[in-house]
FISEVEX-990595 format. One record per residue (C-alpha): residue in three letters; x, y, z. Coordinates in steps of 0.5 Angstrom, whole numbers, plus 500, padded with zeros to 3 digits. Example, Ala and Ser with C-alpha at 12.3 -4.5 7.8 and 13.67 -1.06 7.14 Angstrom:
BEGIN
ala525491516;ser527498514;
***
This chain:
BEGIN
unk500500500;unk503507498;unk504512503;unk499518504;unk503525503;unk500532502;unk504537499;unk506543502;unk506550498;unk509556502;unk511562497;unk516567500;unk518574497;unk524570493;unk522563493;unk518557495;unk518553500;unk516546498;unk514540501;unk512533501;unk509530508;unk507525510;unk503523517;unk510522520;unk514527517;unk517531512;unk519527505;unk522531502;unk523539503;unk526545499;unk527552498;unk526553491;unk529560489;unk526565483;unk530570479;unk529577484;unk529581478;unk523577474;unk519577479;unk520585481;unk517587474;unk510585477;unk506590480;unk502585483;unk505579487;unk500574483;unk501575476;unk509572478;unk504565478;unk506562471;unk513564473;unk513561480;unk509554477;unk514554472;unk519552477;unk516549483;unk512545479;unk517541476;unk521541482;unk514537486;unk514532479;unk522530480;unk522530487;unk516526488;unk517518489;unk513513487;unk512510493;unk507515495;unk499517494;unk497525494;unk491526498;unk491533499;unk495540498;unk495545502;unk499553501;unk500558506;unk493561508;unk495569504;unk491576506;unk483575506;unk477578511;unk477577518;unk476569519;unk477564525;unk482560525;unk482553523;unk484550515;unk480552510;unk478550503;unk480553497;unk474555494;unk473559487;unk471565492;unk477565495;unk482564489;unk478571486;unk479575492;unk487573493;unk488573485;unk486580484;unk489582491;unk483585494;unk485584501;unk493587501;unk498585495;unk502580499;unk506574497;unk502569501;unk496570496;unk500565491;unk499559496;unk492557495;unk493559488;unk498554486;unk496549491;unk489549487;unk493549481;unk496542483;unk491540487;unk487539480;unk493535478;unk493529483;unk484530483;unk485531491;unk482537494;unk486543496;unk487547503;unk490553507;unk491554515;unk491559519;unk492565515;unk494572516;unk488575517;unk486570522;unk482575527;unk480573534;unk481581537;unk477583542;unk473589541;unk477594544;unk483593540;unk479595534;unk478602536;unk485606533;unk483613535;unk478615529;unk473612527;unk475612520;unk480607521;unk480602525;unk485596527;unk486590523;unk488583525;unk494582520;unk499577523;unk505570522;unk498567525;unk501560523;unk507559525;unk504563533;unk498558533;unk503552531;unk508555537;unk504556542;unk501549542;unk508546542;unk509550548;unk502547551;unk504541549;unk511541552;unk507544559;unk502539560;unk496544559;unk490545555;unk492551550;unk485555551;unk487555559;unk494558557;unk496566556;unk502567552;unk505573549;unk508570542;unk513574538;unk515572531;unk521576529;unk523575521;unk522580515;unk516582519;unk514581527;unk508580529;unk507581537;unk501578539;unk496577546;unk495570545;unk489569551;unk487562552;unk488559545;unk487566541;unk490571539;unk486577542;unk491583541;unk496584536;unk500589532;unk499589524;unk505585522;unk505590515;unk504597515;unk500599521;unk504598529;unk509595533;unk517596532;unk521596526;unk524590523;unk529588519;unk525593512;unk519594515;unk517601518;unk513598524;unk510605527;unk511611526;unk510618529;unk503622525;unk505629524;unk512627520;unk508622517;unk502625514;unk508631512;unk512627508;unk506624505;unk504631502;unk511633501;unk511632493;unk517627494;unk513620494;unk507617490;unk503613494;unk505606491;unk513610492;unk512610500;unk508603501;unk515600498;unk520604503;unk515602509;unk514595508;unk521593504;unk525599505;unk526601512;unk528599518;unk536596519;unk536597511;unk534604511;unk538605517;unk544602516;unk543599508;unk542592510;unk536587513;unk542581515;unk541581522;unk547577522;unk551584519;unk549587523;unk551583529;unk558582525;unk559591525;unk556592532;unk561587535;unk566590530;unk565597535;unk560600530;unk556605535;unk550606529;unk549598528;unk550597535;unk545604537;unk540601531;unk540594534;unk538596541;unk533601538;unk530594535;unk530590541;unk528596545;unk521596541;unk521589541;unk521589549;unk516595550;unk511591545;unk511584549;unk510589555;unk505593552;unk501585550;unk503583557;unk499589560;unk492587555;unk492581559;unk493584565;unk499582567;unk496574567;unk502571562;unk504564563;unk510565559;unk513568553;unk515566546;unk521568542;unk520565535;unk521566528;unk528567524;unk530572528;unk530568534;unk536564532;unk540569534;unk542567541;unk544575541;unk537578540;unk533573544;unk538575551;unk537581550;unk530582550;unk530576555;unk533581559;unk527587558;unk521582560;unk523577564;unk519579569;unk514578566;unk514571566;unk518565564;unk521566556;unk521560552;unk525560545;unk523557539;unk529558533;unk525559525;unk518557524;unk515551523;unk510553518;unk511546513;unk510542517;unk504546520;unk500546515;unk502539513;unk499538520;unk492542518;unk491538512;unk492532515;unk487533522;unk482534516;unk483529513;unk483523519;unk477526521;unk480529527;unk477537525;unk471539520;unk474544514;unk471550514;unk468555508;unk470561506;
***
């Protein structure tokens, strides 16, 4: 009898990850690169598709063994309306809303397009879980201060949920009787108030609040920002860019690379050194600020992410939030196998897909 696998799409800025997995494991696992210079001439992300499919497509059909049957596909869950948590069928609805990018031009848009693409292929029904609208904030946290904006949940959901009940698990205790405070720290970082199994405060991970990342702006201050939006200087499209992709470490010091930066403040850089302890600092304040949302009541705090490999960063802020409860850190993301997870509890009958 063939062993039942999923494959896993997970699109990033660059690259695809791509997997196969089985109930016990990874089969197979890969990043595949992309030419940055083709993708760069699409202004939408998923006009890249034909690009993309090219590539991975002939990656999954030499990596695939004969040994084993596809039942599913699953991709990284992109920018769609508010939803609960969960796995999700991909639906013509969906596939619509992520090929025109209704809700935010991101890459993650790609993963249910080119998981429908191959589910077709094997004739298996395709998935996403826990994408990055995930959103169980609480009322108050919607409010920004004028009613004609309001706050939006927009978050590493995936890899946070996945995280978090890793913890649950190592600790012996239900997840929906645990507070975490979880920050995911890669290209984007994402600090959320994860009460009793959801994620019930969060900064916007993209263009909203929270510290600056390796090349993303984080929060910044109105007035300056409301002039330099009028000063003539930049489109509209021109500064989207340089606050999601242009700003941070980058636009600090001309580079993203955490470990760059590390190298240049241990060299006795003082901008590097200055720049990376305003990241930390920002860091701390923002798990303080989601510790304070949940009254103090915090079973621990997780360190997560691509960033959290840094031994550097994760004392540092260690250092800041101690006080708040036991740190606890899980280096990378663990987002294939997350989503090989969710497709599997679907299959095997263990949690019931949800509609969109």
């Amino acid at each position: 009898m063939k062993q039942e696998v999923v494959l896993v799409i997970n699109p990033g800025s660059t690259s695809t990850k791509l997997a196969i997995h089985s109930r016990a494991g990874p089969v197979f696992e890969t990043n595949v690169k992309h030419d940055a210079s083709e993708l760069a001439k699409f202004d939408l992300v998923t006009e890249q598709l034909d690009l993309r499919w090219e590539v991975v497509s002939k990656c999954m059909a030499a990596n695939l063994p004969d040994s084993v049957k596809v039942v599913a596909v699953v991709g990284r869950g992109g920018p769609l309306r508010p939803l609960e948590e969960g796995t999700y069928k991909v639906s013509p609805l969906m596939l619509e809303e992520l090929r025109t990018c209704k809700h935010a031009n991101h890459v993650s848009n790609l993963g249910a397009i080119i998981a429908d693409r191959f589910a077709k292929q094997f004739n298996v029904p395709a998935f996403i879980v826990d994408p990055v609208t995930v959103d169980n904030l609480i009322p108050e946290a919607r409010i920004s201060g004028h009613p004609l904006i309001e706050r939006t949940s927009l978050c590493h959901a995936l890899n946070i949920r996945s995280t978090a009940a890793t913890l649950a698990f190592q600790l012996g205790r239900p997840l929906a009787e645990l507070n975490f405070v979880v920050a995911h720290m890669g290209g984007g970082i994402s600090v959320c108030a994860f009460k009793r199994g959801k994620l019930s405060d969060l900064n916007n991970a993209l263009l909203a609040m929270g510290p600056f990342t390796p090349n993303r702006a984080g929060g910044l201050p109105i007035g300056p920002l409301v002039k330099l939006c009028f000063s003539g200087k930049y489109t509209e499209k021109e500064l989207l860019n340089v606050f999601s992709k242009e700003s941070g470490l980058k636009a600090y010091l001309g580079t993203a690379d955490l470990e760059e930066v590390l190298r240049r403040s241990e060299a006795g850089d003082k901008k590097a050194a200055l720049v990376f302890g305003a990241m930390v600092y920002q860091i701390a304040k923002e798990i303080g600020a989601m510790a304070a949302a949940m009254r103090g009541k915090v079973d621990a705090i997780i360190l997560t992410g691509g960033m959290a490999n840094s031994k550097k960063l994760t004392d540092w802020i260690t250092e800041y939030v101690i006080f708040l409860g036991p740190v606890y850190v899980f280096p990378g993301e663990k987002e294939l196998e997350a989503l090989a997870e969710g497709a599997f509890r679907v299959l095997d009958g263990k949690e019931e897909a949800k509609e969109y």
